[in-house]
C-alpha positions as CSV (number, residue, x, y, z in Angstrom):
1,X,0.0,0.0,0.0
2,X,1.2,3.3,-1.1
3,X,1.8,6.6,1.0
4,X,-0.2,9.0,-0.7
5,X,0.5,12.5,1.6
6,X,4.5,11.4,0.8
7,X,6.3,12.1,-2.2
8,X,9.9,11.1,-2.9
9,X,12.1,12.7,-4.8
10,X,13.2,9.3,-6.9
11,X,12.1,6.0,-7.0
12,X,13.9,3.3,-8.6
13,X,12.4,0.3,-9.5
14,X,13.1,-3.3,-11.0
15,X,16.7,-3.5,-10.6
16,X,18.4,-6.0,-8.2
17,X,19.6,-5.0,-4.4
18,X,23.1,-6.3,-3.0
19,X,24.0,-6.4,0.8
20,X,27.0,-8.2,2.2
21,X,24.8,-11.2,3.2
22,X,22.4,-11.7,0.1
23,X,20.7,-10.1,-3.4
24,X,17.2,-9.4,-3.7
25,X,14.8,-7.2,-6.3
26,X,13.2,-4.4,-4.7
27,X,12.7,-0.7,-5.1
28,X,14.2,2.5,-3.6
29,X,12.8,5.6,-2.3
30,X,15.0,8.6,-1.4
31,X,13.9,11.9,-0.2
32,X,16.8,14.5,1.0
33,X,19.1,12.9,0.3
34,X,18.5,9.8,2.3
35,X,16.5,5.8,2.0
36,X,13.0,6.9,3.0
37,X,11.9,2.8,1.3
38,X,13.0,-0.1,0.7
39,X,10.3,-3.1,-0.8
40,X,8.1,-3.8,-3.3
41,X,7.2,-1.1,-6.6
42,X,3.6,-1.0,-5.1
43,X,4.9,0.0,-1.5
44,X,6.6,3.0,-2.6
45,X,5.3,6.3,-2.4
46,X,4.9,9.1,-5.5
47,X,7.9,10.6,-6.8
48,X,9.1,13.6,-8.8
49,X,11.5,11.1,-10.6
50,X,11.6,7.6,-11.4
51,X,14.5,5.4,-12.4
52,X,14.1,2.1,-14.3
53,X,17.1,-0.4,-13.6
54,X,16.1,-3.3,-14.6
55,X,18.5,-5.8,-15.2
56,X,20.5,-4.1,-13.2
57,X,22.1,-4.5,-9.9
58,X,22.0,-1.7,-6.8
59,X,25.5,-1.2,-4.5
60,X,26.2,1.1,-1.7
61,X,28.7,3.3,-3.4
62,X,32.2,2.3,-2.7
63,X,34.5,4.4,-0.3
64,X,37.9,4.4,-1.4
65,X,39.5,4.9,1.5
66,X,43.2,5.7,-0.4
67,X,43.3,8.1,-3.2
68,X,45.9,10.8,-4.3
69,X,43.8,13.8,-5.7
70,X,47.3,15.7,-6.3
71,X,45.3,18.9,-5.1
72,X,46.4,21.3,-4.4
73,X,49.7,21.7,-5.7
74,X,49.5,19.4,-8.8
75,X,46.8,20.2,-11.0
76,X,48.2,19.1,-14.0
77,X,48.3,15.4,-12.6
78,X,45.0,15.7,-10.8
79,X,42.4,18.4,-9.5
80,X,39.3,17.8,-7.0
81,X,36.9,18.0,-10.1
82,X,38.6,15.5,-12.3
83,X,39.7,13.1,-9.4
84,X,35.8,12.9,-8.0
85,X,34.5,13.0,-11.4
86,X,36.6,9.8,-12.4
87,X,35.1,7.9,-8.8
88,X,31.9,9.2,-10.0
89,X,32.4,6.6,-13.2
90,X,33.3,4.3,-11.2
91,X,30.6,3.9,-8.7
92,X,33.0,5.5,-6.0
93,X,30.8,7.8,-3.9
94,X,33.2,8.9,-1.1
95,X,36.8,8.7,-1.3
96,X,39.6,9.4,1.3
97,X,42.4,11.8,0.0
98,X,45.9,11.5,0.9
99,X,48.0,14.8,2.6
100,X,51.3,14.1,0.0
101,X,50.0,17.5,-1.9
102,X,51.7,21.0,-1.7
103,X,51.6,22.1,0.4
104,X,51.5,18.9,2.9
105,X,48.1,18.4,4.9
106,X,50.0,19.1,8.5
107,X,48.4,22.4,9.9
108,X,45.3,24.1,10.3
109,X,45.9,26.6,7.5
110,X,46.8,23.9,4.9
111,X,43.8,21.7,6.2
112,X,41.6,24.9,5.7
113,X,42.4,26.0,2.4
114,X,42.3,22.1,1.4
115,X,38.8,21.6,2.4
116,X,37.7,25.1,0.6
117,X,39.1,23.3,-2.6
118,X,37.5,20.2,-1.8
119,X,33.9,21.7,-1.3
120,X,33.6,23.6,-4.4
121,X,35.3,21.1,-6.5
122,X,34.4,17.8,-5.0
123,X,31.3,15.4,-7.1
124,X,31.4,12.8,-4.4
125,X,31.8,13.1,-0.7
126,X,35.5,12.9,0.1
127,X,37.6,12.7,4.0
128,X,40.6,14.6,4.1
129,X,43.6,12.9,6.0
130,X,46.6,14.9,7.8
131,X,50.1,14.3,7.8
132,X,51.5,12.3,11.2
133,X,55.1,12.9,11.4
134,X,57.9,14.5,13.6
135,X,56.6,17.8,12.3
136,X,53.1,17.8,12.6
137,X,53.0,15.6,16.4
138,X,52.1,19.4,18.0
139,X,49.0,20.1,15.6
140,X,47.1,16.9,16.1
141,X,44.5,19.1,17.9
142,X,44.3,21.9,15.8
143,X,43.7,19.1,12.6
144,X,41.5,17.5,14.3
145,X,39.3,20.4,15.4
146,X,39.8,21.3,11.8
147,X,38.0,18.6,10.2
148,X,40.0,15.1,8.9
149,X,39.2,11.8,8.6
150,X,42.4,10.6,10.1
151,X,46.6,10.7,9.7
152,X,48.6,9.3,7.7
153,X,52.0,8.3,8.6
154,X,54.7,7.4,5.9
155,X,57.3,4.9,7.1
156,X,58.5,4.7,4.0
157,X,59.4,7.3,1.2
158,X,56.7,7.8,-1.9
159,X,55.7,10.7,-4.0
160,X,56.4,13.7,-2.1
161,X,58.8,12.8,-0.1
162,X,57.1,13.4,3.5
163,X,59.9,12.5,5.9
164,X,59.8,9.2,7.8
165,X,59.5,9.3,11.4
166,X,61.8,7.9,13.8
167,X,60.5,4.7,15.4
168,X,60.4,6.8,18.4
169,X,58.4,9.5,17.5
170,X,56.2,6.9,15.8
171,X,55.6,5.7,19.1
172,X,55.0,9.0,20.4
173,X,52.7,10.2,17.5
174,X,50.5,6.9,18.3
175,X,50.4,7.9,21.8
176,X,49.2,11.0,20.9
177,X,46.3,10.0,18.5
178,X,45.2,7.3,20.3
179,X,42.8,9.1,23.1
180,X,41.5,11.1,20.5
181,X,40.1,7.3,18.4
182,X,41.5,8.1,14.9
183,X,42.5,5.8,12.9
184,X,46.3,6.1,11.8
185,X,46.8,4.8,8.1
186,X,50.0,3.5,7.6
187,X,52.4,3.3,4.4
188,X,53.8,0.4,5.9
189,X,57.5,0.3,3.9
190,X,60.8,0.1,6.3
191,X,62.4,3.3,4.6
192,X,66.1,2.3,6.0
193,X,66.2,-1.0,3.9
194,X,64.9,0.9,0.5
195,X,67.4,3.5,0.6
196,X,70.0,1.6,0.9
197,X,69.3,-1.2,-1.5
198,X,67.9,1.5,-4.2
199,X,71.5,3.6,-3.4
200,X,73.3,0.0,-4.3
201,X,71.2,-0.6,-6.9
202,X,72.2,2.5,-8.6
203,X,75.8,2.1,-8.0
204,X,75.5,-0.7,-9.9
205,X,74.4,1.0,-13.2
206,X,70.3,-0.7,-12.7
207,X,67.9,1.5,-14.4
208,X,65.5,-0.9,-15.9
209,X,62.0,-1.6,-14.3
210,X,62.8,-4.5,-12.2
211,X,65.1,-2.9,-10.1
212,X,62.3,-1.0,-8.4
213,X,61.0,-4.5,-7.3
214,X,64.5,-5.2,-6.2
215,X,64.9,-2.3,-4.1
216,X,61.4,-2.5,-2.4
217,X,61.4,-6.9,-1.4
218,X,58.2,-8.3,0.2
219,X,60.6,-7.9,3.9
220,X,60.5,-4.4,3.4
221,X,56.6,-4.0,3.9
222,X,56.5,-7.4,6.5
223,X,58.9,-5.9,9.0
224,X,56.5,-2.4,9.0
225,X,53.4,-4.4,9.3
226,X,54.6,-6.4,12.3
227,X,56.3,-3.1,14.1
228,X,53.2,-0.5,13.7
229,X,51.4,-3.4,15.2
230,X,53.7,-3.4,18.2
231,X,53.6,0.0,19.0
232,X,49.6,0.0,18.1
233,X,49.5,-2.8,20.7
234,X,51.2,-1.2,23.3
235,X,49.7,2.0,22.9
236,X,45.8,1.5,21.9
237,X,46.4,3.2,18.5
238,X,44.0,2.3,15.7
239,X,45.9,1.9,12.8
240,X,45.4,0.5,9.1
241,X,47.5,-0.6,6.2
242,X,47.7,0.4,2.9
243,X,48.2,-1.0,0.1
244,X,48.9,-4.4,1.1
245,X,51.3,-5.7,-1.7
246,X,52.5,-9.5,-0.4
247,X,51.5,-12.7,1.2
248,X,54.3,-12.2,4.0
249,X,52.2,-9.1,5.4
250,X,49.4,-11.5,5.8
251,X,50.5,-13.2,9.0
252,X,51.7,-9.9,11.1
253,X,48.6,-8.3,10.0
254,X,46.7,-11.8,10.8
255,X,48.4,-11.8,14.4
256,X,47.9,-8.8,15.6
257,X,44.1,-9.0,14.8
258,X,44.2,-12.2,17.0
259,X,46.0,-10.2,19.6
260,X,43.1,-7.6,19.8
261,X,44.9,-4.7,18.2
262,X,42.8,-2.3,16.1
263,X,44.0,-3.0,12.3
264,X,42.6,-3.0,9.7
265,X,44.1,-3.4,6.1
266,X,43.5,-3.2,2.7
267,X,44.6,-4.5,-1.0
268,X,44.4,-3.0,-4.4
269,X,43.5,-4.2,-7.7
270,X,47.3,-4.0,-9.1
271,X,48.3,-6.5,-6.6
272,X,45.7,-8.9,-7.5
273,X,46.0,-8.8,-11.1
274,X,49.4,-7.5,-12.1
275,X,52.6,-9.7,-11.5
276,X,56.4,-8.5,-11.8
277,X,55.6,-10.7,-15.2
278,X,54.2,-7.6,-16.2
279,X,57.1,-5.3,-15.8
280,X,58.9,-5.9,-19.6
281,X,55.5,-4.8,-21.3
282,X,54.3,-2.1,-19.4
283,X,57.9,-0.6,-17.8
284,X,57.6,2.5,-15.8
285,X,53.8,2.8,-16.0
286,X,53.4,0.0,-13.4
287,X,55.9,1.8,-11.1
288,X,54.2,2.4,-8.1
289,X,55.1,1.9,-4.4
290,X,54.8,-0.6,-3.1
291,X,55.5,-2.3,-6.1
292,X,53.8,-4.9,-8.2
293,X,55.1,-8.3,-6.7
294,X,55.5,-11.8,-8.4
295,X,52.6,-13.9,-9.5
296,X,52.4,-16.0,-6.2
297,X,51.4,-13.4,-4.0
298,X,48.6,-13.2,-5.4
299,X,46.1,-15.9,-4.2
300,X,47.4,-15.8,-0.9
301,X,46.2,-11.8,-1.1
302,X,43.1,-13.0,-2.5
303,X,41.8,-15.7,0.3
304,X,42.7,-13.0,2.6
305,X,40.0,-11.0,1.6
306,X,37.9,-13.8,1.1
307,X,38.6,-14.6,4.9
308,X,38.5,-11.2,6.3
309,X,42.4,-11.2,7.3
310,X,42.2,-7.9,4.7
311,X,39.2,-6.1,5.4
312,X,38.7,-4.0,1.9
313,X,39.5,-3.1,-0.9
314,X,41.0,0.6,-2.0
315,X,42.4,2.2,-5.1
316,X,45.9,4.3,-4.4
317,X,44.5,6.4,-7.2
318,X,47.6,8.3,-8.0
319,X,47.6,10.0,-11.4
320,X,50.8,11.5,-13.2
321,X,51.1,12.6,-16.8
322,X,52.5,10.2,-19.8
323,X,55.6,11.8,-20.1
324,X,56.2,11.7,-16.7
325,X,55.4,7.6,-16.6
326,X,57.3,6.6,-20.2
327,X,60.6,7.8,-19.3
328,X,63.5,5.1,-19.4
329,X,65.1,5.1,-16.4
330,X,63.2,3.9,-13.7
331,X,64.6,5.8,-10.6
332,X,63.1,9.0,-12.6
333,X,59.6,7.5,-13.5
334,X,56.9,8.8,-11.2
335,X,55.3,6.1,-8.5
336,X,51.8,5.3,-9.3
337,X,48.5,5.4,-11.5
338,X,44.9,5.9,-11.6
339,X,42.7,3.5,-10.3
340,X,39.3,5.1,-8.9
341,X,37.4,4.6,-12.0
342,X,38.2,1.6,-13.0
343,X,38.0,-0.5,-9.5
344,X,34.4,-1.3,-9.6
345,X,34.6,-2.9,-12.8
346,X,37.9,-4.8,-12.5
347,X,37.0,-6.8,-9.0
348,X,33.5,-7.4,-10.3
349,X,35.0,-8.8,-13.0
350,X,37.5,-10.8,-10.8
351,X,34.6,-11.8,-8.5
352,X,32.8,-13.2,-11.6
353,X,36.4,-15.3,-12.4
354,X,37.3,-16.4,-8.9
355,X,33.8,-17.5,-8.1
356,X,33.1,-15.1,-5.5
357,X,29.5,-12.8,-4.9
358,X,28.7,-9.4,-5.0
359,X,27.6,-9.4,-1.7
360,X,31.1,-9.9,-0.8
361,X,32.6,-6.7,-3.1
362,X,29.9,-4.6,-1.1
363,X,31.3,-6.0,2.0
364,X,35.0,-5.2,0.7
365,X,34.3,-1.9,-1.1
366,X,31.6,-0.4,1.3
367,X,30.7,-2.2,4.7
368,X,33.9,-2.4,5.9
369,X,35.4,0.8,4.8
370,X,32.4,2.4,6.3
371,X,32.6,0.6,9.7
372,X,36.4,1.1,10.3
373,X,36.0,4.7,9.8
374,X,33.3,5.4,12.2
375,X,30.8,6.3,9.0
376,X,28.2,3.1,9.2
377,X,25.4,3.1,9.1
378,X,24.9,6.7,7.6
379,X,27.3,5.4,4.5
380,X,28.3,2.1,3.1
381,X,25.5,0.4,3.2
382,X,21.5,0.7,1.7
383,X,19.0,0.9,4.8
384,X,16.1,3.3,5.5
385,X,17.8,5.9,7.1
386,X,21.3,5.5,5.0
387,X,23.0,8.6,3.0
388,X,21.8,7.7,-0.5
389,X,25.1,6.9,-2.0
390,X,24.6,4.3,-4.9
391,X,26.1,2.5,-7.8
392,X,23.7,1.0,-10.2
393,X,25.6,-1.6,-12.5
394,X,25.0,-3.4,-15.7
395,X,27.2,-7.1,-14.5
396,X,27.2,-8.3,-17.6
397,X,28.3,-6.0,-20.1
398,X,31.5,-6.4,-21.8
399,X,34.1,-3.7,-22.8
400,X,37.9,-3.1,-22.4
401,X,39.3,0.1,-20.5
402,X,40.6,2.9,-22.5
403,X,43.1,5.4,-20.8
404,X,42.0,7.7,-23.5
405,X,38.5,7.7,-22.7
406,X,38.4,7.5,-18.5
407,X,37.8,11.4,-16.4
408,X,41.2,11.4,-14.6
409,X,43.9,13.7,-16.2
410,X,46.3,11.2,-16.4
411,X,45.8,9.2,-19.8
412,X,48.2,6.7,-19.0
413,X,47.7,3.5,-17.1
414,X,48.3,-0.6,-16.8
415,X,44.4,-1.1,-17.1
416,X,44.6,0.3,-20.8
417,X,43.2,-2.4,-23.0
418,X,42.2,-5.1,-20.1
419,X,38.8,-6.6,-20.9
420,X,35.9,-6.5,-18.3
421,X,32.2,-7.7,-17.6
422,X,30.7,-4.8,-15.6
423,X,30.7,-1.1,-16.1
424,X,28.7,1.3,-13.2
425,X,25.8,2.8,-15.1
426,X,24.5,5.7,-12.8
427,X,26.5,7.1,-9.3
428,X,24.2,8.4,-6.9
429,X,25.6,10.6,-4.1
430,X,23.3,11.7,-1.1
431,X,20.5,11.6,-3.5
432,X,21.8,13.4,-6.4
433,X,23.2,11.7,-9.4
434,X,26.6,12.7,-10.3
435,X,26.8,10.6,-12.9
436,X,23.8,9.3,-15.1
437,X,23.9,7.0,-18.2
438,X,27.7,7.5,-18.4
439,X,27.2,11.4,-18.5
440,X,29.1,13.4,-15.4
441,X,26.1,15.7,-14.3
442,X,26.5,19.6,-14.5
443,X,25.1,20.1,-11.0
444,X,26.9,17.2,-9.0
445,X,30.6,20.2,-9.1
446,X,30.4,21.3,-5.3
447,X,27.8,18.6,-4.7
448,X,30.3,16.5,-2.3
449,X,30.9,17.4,1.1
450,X,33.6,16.2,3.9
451,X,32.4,13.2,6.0
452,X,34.2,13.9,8.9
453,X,31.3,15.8,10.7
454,X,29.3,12.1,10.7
455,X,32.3,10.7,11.6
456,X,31.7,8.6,15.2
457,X,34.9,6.7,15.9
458,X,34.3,4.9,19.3
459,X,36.3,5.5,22.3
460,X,39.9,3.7,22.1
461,X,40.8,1.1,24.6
462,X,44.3,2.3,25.8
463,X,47.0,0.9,26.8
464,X,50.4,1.7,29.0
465,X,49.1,5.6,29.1
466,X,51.6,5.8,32.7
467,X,54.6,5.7,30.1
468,X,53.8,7.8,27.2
469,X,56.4,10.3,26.5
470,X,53.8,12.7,28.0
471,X,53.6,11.1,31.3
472,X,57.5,10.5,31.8
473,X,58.4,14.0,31.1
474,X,55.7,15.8,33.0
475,X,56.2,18.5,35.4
476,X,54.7,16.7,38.1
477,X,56.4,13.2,37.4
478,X,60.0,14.8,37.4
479,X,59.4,16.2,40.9
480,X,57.9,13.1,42.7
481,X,61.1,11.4,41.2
């Protein structure tokens, strides 16, 4: 029975609804901006618009918790418009964007006039993280107040060249951002051992594309994994790992989850279907850090999803220009590629390969991203109530990626020419569309909004808070000594 005295501002009928536990047909009511219905066509109310998606299936739009918008400071790799306009075509409806820009994320003032960019750029809803280093320990506050989704720490160099913290003041910054329940993301590379193999590897005359592999072995990443876990432990730190590249990450990261530490992690479709097999043909455009690893680390990452060891699935978008991938020597290739529009379609086509569900893509892509970050159930999932972030998706439709043809500015990636089965058909975010039958809509520029004002990360369970640096330097501690 309908509600006649209600009227919607879009229903979408016939197409098929995916959870994390099962798929069913239904139809969707949304009214500012949120699920006023979910059931059958005759339950719904009136509406000013009605979508038809029959024969096709209805997500929670992914969050990409990991992408490099290059803004500002970069604008001829990537801006806010193009970057959220490319997740837009790919069913990507909030996205987390890195602090590596220029300036860095690591003060008020920078935090500010990133998020003025953001708002009147940004087609999806986006989180802004800050910078945790030796530099930025004394701001925490002031970014926090200021409105971020939570730090980033590099332990490793990458594009931008933040400066890696001292394990010490990696301890300290934990103990610092622990009380306050955000989560830490973590490039989890052990800088030490890359510089000096890469500085060998130079000595020795190694240009080609290998020798990035060679520099940056699986150890590199395993020995980061199981000491951020450590200090997490001791201290009560939440903390996640990007990028997960290896199958020897899998058993720190698996440990320290049986050990009650708060850590989550993620993989990336270049790790899953990429190999160093790869390297010859593509050369410096599959440079990225950390770096595509050989073809047997590959179905260990995958079962690890499938199991729940990694808990989602990101992007590392991180565009650069052609000339700036294609050069010869490797050392000056730029690390990285775009990735945000072209997730969705490459794990569902995957999933179809590897005999896995959808309803497990919308746990990796949306569920868990949203949980871990304090954003559930206002995003990532589809419930009355629910932000009405969206991807509707034809599943069986086949094309092949073209770099020429995809929203990011970079035109240059290792996707060009794969072959998929599923290709996001409309993007809806908090009720608008931002992208409709393939078409980026005119109204959805300034549309997207931070996140972290629904953020609601639960108090942290701390641990050893009588010998933080803070405590064993205090005033009153010194004197009773």
């Amino acid at each position: 029975m309908t509600t006649p005295d209600i009227i919607a501002d879009l229903v979408i009928h016939g197409g098929t609804i995916v959870s994390p536990d099962t798929e069913y047909k239904a139809s969707i009511a949304i009214k500012g901006g949120t699920i006023l219905a979910i059931g059958g066509r005759t339950a719904m109310p009136k509406a000013v618009d009605y979508l038809d998606a029959t024969g096709l299936h209805i997500l929670p739009g992914a969050i990409d918790v990991h992408v490099h918008f290059r803004d500002p400071g970069y604008p001829q790799k990537e801006d806010f418009a193009s970057g959220t306009a490319a997740a837009a075509f790919g069913g990507v409806t909030t996205v987390f964007d890195m602090p590596n820009t220029l300036p860095a994320i690591s003060d008020a003032k920078s935090l500010a006039d990133k998020h003025a960019i953001a708002s009147a750029k940004a087609h999806v809803d986006y989180g802004l993280y800050a910078v945790l280093g030796e530099d930025s320990l004394a701001n925490v506050d002031e970014l926090i107040e200021g409105g971020i989704i939570g730090f980033k720490l590099y332990m490793g160099n990458t594009f931008g060249r933040i400066p890696s913290p001292t394990t010490g003041a990696m301890l300290e910054a934990f103990e610092i951002v622990a009380p306050t329940g955000k989560r830490i993301s973590l490039h989890a590379e052990t800088n030490s051992i890359m510089e000096r193999r890469e500085a060998r590897l130079r000595q020795m005359g190694r240009t080609d594309p290998l020798a990035h592999l060679a520099a940056r072995p699986a150890v590199v990443a395993t020995e980061a994994v199981a000491r951020a876990a450590i200090l997490a432990e001791w201290t009560g730190a939440r903390i996640h790992v990007l990028h997960i590249s290896s199958a020897a990450e899998l058993r720190p990261l698996a440990e320290a989850k049986a050990r009650g530490v708060d850590i989550t992690g993620e993989t990336c479709p270049q790790y899953l279907l990429l190999s160093s097999d790869d390297y010859e043909a593509m050369r410096g455009v599959i440079r990225v850090n950390p770096p595509v690893r050989e073809a047997e680390n590959q179905d260990p990452i995958w079962r690890a999803l499938v199991d729940g060891t990694i808990d989602m699935i990101a992007t590392d978008h991180a565009p650069h220009a052609p000339e700036e991938k294609t050069r010869e020597d490797i050392w000056t290739v730029d690390c990285g590629f775009p990735g945000v529009e072209t997730q969705m379609p490459l794990m569902l086509t995957e999933i179809a390969r590897r005999k896995a569900s959808l309803s497990d893509y919308v746990r990796w892509s949306a569920e868990n991203p949203a949980k871990a970050w304090g954003l559930f159930p206002k995003k990532g999932t589809l419930m009355v109530g629910s932000d009405a972030d969206i991807a509707i998706v034809d599943t069986d439709l086949q094309w092949t990626i073209n770099d020429a043809a995809i929203q990011s500015r970079a035109k240059i990636s290792p996707w060009h020419g794969m072959k998929a089965t599923a290709l996001p058909v409309h993007t809806i975010v908090r009720g608008r569309f931002a992208m409709k039958d393939r078409r980026l809509q005119d109204d959805a520029r300034g549309w997207g909004r931070s996140v972290h004002a629904i953020q609601a990360m639960p108090p942290a369970e701390l641990r050893n808070t009588d010998q933080t640096m803070a405590a064993v330097t205090s005033p009153r501690r010194s004197s009773v000594a």
